[in-house]
N, C-alpha and C positions, 0 to 999 in steps of 0.2 A: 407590277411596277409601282413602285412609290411616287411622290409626287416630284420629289426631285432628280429621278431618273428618267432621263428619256431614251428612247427605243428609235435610233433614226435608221431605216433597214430598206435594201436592196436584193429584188429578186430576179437572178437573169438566170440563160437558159436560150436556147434553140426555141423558134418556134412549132407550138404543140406538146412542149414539153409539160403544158400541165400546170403553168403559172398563175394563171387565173384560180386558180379551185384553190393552190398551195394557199395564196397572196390573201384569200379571205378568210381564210383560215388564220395564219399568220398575223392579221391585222383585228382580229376577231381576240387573241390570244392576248394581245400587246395594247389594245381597246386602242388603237393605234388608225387612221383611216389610209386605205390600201386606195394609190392613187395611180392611175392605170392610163397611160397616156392614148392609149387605143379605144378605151372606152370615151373617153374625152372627145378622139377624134372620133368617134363613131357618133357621139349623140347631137355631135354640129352635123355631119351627113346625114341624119336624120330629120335636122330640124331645119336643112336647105340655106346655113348660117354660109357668110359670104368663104370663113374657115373652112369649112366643110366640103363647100365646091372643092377649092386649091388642095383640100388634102385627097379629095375621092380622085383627083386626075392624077397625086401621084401613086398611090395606092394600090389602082388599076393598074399601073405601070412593073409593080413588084417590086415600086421602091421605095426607102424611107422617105421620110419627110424632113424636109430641111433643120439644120440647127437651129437655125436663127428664130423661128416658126416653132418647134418645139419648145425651145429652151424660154418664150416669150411665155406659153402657156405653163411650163412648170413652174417658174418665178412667181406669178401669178398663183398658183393652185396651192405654194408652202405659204403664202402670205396669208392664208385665212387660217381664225384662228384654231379652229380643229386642229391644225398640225406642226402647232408651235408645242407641244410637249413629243413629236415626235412623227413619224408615217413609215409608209412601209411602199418604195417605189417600185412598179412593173411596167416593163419599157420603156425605161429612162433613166440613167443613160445608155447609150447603145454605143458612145464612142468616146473616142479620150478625150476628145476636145466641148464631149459634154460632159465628161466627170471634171473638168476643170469648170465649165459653166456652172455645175453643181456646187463645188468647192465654194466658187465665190457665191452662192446662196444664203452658204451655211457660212459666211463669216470666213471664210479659211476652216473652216473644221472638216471633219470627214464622219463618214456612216461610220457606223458604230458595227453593222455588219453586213457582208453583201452573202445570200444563201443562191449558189448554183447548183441548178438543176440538170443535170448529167445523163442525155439518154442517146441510144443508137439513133442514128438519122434514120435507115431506113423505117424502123419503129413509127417514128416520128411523122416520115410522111404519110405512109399506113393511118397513125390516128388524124393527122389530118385532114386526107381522102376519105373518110369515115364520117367527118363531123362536119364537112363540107356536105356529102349528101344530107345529113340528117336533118341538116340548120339553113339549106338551101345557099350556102354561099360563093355567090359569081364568080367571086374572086379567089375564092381558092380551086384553080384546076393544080393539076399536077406541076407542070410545068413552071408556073409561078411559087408554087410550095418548093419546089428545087430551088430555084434563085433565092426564095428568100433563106434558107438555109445555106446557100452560096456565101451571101452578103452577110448575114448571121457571122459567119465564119473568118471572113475577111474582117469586117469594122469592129462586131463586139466582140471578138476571144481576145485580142488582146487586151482587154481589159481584167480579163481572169488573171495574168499574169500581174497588173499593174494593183488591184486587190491583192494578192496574193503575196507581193511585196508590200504592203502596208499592214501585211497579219490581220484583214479581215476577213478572208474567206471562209466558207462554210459551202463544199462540196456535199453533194448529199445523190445519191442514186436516185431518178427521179422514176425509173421504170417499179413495176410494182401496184398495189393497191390503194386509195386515195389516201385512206389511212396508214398503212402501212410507208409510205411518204410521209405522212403530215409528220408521225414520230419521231422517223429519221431525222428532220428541221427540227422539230421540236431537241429533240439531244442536242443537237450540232448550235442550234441557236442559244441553248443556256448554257452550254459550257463556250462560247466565246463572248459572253454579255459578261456572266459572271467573272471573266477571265478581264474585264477592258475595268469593270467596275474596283477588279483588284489592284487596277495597275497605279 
C-alpha cells in the first residue's frame, strides 16, 4: 500500500467461520490494525470494566449487544491514529443500521471492501463445539451456538445483499485450510482494491 492509499476493509461471516485467524492475517498484509469488536468486549469482561459487566449479561444471553453501546466503542477505536490510513473491521457492523452508523464515521464514504466468509452452518457449529472444549468456553454450549447463527442470519445477511449492491463484495469459500483461505482473500482482495483504485 502506498502512502496515499488506504485499505478501509470488512470482514463478515457466521460465527466460527474462522474470522479471527483470516482478520490477522488480512490486517498483517495491509499493515492495516484488525479491530475486532469481541476482543474489545472481551478485554472489558476481563478487566471487571463497568462495559464489560452490561456486555457479559448480554452475551450470556446469546445476544448481540446493543447499537448504541457498540457503535459508541467503534467511533471511539477509528479516531485513534493507527487507523486513519485505513483498518480492517471484525464484528462490526452486524446490521444496516450500523453500516449507516459506519457510513457516518467515514464522512459518508464507504469500505473499500467487505471479504465474506461462506461456510456450512453445520461445519460451523462442529468447529465451534470443538473450540469451546478446548479454550473452556461457558458460553458456547450448543444451543447458544444455534441462536447465534439464528441471529447471524436474520440481522447480518442482509447486509451481503446491501454490499453486494455497492460492488464491494468479496465472497470467498471459508471451509478449507488456514492457508488455503488466506489465498482465496488474498486474490479476491487484490483484484477488487486494484479494480476501486481504477475507477
Amino acid at each position: 500500500m502506498t502512502a496515499e492509499t488506504t485499505a478501509r476493509l470488512l470482514i463478515i461471516g457466521p460465527p466460527g467461520a474462522g474470522k479471527g485467524t483470516q482478520a490477522g492475517r488480512i490486517a498483517a498484509r495491509y499493515q492495516v490494525p484488525a479491530i475486532s469488536t469481541g476482543d474489545i468486549f472481551r478485554a472489558n469482561i476481563q478487566g471487571g470494566t463497568e462495559l464489560g459487566q452490561q456486555v457479559q449479561a448480554v452475551i450470556e444471553q446469546g445476544e448481540l449487544v446493543p447499537d448504541e453501546l457498540t457503535n459508541r466503542i467503534v467511533a471511539d477505536r477509528l479516531s485513534q491514529d493507527d487507523a486513519a490510513s485505513g483498518f480492517l473491521l471484525d464484528g462490526y457492523p452486524r446490521t444496516v443500521d450500523q453500516v449507516r452508523a459506519l457510513d457516518g464515521m467515514l464522512n459518508g464514504s464507504s469500505l473499500d471492501a467487505v471479504v465474506l466468509l461462506e461456510a456450512d452452518p453445520e461445519e460451523v457449529v462442529a468447529r465451534l463445539l470443538k473450540r469451546a472444549a478446548v479454550e473452556g468456553r461457558s458460553d458456547d454450549t450448543e444451543e447458544v451456538i444455534r441462536h447465534r447463527q439464528d441471529v447471524y442470519a436474520e440481522q447480518t445477511a442482509p447486509l451481503i445483499e446491501l454490499f453486494s449492491k455497492r460492488g464491494i463484495l468479496v465472497s470467498v469459500d471459508g471451509l478449507g485450510s488456514v492457508d488455503e483461505v488466506s489465498e482465496r482473500i488474498a486474490e479476491g482482495l487484490a483484484a477488487q482494491l486494484n479494480a476501486r483504485v481504477g475507477q
